[in-house]
C-alpha positions as CSV (number, residue, x, y, z in Angstrom):
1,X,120.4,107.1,120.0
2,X,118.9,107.3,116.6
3,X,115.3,108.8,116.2
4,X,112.9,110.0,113.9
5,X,112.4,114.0,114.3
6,X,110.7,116.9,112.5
7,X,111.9,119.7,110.7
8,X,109.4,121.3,109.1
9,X,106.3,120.1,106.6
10,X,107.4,117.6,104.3
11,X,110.9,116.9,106.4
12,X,111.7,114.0,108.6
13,X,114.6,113.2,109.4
14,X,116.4,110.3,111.4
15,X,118.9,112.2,113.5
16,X,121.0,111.5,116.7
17,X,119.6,112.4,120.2
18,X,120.6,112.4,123.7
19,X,119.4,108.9,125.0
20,X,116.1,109.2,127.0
21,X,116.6,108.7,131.0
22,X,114.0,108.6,134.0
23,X,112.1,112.0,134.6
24,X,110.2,110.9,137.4
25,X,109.6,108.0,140.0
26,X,107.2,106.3,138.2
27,X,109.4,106.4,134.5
28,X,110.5,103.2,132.4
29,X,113.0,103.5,129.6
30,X,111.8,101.6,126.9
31,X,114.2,99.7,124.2
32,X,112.1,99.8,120.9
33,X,111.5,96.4,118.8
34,X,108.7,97.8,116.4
35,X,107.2,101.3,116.0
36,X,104.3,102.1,113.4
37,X,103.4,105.3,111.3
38,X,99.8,106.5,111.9
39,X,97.4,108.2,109.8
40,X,97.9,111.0,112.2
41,X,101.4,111.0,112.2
42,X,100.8,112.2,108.4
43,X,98.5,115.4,110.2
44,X,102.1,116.2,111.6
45,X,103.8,115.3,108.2
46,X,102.3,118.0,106.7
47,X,102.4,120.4,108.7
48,X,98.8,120.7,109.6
49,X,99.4,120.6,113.0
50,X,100.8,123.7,115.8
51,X,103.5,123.7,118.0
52,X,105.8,121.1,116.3
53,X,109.1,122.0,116.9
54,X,112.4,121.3,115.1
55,X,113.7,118.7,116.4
56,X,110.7,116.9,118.0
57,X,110.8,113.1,117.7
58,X,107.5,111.6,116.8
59,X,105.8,108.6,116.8
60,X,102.8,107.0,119.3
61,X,102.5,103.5,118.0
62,X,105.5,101.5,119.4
63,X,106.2,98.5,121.8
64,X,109.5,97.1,123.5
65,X,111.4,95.9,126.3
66,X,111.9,97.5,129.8
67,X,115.6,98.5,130.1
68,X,115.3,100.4,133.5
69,X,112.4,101.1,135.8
70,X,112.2,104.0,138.5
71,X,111.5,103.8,141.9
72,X,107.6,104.1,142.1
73,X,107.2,101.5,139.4
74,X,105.2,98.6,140.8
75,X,103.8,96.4,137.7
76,X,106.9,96.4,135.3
77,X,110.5,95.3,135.6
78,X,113.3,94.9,133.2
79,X,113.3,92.6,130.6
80,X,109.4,93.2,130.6
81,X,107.8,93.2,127.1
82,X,105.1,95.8,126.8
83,X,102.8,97.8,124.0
84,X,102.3,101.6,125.1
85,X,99.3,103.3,124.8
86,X,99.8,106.9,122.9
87,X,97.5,108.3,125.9
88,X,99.1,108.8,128.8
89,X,97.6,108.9,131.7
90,X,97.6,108.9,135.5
91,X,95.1,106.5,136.4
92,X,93.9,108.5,139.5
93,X,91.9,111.7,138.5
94,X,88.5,112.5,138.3
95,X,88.1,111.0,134.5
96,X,90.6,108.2,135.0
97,X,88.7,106.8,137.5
98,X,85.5,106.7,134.8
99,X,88.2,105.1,132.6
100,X,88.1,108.1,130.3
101,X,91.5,107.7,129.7
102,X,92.0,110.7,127.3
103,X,90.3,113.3,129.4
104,X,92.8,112.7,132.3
105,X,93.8,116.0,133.4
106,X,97.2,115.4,135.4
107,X,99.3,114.7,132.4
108,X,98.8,117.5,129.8
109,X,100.5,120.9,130.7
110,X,99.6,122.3,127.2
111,X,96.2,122.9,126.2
112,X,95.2,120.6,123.6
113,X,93.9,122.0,120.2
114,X,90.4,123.3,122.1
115,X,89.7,127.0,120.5
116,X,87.6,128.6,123.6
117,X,88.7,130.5,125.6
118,X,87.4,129.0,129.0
119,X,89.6,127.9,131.8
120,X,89.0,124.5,131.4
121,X,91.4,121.6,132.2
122,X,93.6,120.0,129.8
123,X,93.0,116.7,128.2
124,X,95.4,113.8,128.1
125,X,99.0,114.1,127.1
126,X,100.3,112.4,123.8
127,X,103.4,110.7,123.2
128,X,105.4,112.6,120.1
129,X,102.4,114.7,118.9
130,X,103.2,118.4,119.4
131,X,103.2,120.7,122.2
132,X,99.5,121.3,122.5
133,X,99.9,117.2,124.0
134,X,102.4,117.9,126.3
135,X,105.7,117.9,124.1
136,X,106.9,114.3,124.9
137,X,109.1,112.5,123.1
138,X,107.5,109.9,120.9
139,X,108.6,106.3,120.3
140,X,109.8,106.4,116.3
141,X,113.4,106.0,118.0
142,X,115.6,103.6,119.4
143,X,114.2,104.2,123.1
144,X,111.7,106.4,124.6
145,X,110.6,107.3,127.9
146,X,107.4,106.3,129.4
147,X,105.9,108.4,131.9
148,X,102.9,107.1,134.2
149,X,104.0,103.4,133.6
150,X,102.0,102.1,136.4
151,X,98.8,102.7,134.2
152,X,100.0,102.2,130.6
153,X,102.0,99.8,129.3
154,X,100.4,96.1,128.9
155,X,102.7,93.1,129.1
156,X,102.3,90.8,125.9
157,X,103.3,86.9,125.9
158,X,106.3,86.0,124.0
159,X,103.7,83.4,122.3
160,X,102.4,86.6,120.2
161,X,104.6,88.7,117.5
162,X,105.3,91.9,117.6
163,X,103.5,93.0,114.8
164,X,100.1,90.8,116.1
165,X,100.2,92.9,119.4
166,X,101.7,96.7,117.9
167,X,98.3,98.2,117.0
168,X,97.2,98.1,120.7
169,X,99.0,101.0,121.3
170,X,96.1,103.3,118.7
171,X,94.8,102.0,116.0
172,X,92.8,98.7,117.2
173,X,91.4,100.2,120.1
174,X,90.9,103.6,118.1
175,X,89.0,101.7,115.6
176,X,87.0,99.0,118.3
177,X,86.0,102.5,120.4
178,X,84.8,104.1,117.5
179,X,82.4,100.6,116.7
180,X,81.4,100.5,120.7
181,X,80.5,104.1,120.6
182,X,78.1,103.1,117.6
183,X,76.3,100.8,119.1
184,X,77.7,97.8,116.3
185,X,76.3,94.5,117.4
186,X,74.6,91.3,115.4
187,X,72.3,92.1,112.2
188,X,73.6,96.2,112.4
189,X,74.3,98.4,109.1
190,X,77.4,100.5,109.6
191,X,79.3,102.9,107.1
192,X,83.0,103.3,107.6
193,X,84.2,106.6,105.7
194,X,87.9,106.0,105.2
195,X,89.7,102.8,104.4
196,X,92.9,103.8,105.7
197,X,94.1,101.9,108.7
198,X,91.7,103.3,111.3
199,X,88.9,102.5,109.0
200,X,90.2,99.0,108.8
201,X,90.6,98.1,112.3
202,X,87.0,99.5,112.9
203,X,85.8,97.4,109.9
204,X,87.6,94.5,111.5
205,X,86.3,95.1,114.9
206,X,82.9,95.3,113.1
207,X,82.7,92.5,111.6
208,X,83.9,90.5,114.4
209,X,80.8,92.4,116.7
210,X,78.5,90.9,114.5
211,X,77.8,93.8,111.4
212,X,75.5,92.5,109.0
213,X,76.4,95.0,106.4
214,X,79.2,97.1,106.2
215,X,80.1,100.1,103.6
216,X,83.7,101.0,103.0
217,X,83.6,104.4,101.8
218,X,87.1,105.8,100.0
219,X,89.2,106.8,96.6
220,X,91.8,104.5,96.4
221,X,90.7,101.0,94.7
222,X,93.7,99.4,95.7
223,X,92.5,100.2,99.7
224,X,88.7,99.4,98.8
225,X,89.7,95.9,97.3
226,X,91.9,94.8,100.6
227,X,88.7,95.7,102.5
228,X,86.0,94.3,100.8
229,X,88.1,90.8,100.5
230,X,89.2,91.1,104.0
231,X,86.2,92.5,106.2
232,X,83.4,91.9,103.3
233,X,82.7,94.9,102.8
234,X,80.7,97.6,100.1
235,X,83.1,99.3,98.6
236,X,82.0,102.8,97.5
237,X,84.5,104.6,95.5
238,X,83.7,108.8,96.4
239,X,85.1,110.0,93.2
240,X,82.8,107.9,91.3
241,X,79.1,108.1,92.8
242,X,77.8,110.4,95.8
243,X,78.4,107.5,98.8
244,X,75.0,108.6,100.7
245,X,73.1,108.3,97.8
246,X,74.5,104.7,97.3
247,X,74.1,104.1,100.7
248,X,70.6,104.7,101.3
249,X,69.5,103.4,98.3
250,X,70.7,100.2,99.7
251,X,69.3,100.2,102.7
252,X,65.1,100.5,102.1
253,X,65.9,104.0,101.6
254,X,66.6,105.2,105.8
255,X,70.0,104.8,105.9
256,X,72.4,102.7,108.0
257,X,72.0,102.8,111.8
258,X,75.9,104.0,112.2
259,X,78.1,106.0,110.4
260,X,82.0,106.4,111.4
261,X,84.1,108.9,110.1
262,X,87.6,107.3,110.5
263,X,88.7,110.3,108.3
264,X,88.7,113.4,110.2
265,X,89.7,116.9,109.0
266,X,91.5,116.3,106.3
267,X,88.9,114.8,104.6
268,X,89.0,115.9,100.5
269,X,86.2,118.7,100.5
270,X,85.1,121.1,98.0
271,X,87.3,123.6,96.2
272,X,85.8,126.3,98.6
273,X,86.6,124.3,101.6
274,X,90.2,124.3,100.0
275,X,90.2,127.4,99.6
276,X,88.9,128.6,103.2
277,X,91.0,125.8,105.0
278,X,94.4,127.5,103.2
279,X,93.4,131.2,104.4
280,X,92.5,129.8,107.4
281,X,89.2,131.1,107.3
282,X,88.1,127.2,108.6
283,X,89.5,124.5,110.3
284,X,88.2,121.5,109.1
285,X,86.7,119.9,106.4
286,X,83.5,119.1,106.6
287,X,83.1,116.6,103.7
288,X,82.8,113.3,105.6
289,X,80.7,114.7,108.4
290,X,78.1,115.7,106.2
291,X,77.9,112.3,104.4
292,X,77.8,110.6,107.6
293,X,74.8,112.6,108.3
294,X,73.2,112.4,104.9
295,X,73.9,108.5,105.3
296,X,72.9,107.4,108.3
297,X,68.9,106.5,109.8
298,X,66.6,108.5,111.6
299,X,67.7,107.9,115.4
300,X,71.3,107.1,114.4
301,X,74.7,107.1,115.6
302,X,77.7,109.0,113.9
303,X,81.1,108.0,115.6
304,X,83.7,109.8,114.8
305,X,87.5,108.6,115.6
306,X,89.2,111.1,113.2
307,X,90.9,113.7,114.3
308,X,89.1,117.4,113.7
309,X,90.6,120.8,115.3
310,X,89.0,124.3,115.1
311,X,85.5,125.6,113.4
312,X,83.6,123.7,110.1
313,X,81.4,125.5,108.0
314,X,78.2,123.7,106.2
315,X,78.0,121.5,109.3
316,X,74.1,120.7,108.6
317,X,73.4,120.7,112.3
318,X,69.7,121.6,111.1
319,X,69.6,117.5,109.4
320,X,71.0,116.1,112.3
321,X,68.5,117.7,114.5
322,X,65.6,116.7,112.3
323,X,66.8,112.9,112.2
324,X,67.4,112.8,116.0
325,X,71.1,112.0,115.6
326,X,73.5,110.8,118.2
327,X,77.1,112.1,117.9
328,X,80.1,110.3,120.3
329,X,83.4,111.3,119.6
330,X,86.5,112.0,121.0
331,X,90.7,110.7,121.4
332,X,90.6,107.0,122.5
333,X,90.2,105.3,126.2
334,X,93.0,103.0,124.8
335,X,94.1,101.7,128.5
336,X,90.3,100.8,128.5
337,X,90.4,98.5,126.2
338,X,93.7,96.9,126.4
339,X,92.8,93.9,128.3
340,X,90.1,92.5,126.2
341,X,91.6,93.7,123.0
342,X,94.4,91.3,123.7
343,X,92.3,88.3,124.5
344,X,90.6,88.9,120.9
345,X,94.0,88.7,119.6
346,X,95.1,85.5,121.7
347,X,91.8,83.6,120.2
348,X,92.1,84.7,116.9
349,X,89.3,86.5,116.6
350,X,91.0,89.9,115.4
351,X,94.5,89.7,113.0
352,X,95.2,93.4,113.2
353,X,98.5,92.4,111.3
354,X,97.2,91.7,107.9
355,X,96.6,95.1,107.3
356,X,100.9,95.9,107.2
357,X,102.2,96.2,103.8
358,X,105.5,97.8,104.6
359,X,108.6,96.7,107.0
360,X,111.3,99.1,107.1
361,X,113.8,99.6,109.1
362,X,114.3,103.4,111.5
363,X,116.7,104.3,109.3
364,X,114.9,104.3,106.2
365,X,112.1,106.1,108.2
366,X,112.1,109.8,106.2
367,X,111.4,107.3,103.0
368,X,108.9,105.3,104.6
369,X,106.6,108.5,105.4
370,X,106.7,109.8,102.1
371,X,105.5,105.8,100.6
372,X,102.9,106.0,103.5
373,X,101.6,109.7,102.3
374,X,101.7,109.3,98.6
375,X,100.0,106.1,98.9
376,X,103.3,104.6,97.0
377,X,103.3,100.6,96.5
378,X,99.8,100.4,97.6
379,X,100.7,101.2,100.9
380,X,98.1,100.3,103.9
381,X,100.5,100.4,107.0
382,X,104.3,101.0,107.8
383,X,106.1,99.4,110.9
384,X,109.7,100.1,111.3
385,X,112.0,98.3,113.5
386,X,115.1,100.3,114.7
């Protein structure tokens, strides 16, 4: 089959690979109709992630038809059409059964990208994101292999598209976790740091919760503009004005009740972050965090959905403390909220496809990440079809 694999940063390519077959009892193999590139995918893309190998075949946003089914599968048969969450999990361990669907600690033989040195249980694996997740294959490809298929996959009506029903696999949920985890309901103030397609689903899933006032905080006018006509939002453009400043100016002066960082560690910091983050002297940057905790009110939330790894300097825990902040964070329950992700889609209450700017096809993939990366064409989101 044809799939998308890595080969160092900067260099995709679409290559030929042996076909994916049944691993265990409870496997489907998976024919791909649409696949997406994530915002995290580009983590990978760069090459700011460990223990991506040559040859690896991302991808964890994809949907498609069952093509075979092992002997322990019990909700899916062929012909089946299904989205698959990127977590993958076992449904039956101590965290599954609290529907913390990330934390299950069955699937993950790796150890994730946590730093101490404590014998503490893996996390969730990851379909096609390095072998700190697991090492399995992800679904930029022509078929994949699902593992755990019993808990995963959701089957979609033929009545709904493809590309209305693809963002269940990460990015809806991702973003409608990160707005739960808030505390988002009617007449709340949220800021959104990041306009990219996490921070537009969260937007979305905001609005639709009942946000009275939502800032969109980014660089790129093109993204800002999509947002504040789609999801009504404040744009703040960072490389104009400082964004908390604007922010709490606009709000009596306390801030808004939630901040979300749909950014994560690649946030654009100070030259000395830059610096530190190149020498590896830090992990992260902290830019966004400390906005989010400059922004938001006394007795606030800060959610954060973007991905960080390792230490972070200028953290200003000490501001945090004195406001009484609440921090919830973390990779998404996505199996969690599946089921009534979907019924927002069937009533049209959410239209995650609006946000897609770009259909490609597999082959044109390698091209496709570098348009997604340099912000090329005024690029929002990517789905390829193989």
């Amino acid at each position: 089959m044809r799939a998308l694999t890595y080969h160092g940063s900067y260099d995709v390519r679409v290559d030929t690979v042996p076909d994916p077959i049944l691993q265990e009892p409870d496997d489907v193999v998976l024919k791909i109709t649409a696949t997406a590139i994530c915002g995290s995918d580009l983590h990978l893309y760069r090459g700011k992630i460990p223990e991506l190998k040559d040859g690896d075949i991302l991808g964890h946003e994809f949907m498609g038809i069952v093509v075979d089914t092992g002997s322990g599968v019990t909700d899916l048969q062929k012909g089946d059409r299904v989205v698959v969450p990127f977590v993958i999990a076992c449904g039956q361990c101590f965290f599954c059964e609290r529907q913390l669907f990330s934390a299950c600690e069955t699937t993950n033989p790796d150890r994730g990208a946590i730093m101490n040195k404590k014998d503490i249980r893996s996390g969730a694996a990851f379909f096609g994101y390095t072998h700190l997740y697991g090492g399995v294959p992800g679904g930029q490809a022509e078929y994949v292999r699902v593992p755990k298929a019993n808990v995963g996959p959701i089957k979609v009506p033929e009545t709904l598209s493809d590309e209305k029903v693809l963002f269940l696999s990460d990015i809806l949920p991702t973003g409608y976790q990160a707005v739960v985890n808030a505390d988002i309901g009617p007449g709340s103030t949220v800021a959104i740091f990041g306009a990219g397609p996490v921070g537009l689903m969260t937007a979305a899933c905001a609005r639709m919760l009942g946000a009275e006032t939502i800032f969109m905080v980014d660089h790129h006018p093109y993204r800002l503009e999509f947002a504040r006509k789609t999801y009504d939002v404040f744009p703040i453009n960072f490389d104009e004005v400082d964004p908390a400043e604007v922010i709490i100016e606009n709000t009596s002066f306390r801030g808004v009740d939630a901040a979300i960082d749909a950014i994560g560690f690649e946030a654009k910091g100070s030259a000395l972050e830059t610096v530190m983050t190149n020498l590896k002297l830090e992990g992260s940057s902290g830019k966004a965090l400390r906005q989010c905790i400059a922004a938001v009110r006394r007795g606030g939330t800060i959610s954060v959905p973007g991905v960080y790894a390792g230490f972070i300097h200028g953290f200003l825990f000490g501001d945090a403390f004195e406001k009484g902040l609440t921090f919830r964070m973390g990779q998404t329950h996505v199996q969690r909220f599946l089921p009534e992700l979907l019924e927002y889609i069937e009533s049209g209450r959410l239209h995650p496809d609006i946000i897609i700017t770009h259909r490609m096809p597999l082959a044109e993939a390698a091209s496709a990440y570098r348009i997604f990366d340099k912000k090329e064409d005024d690029c929002r989101k990517v789905v390829l079809t193989p």
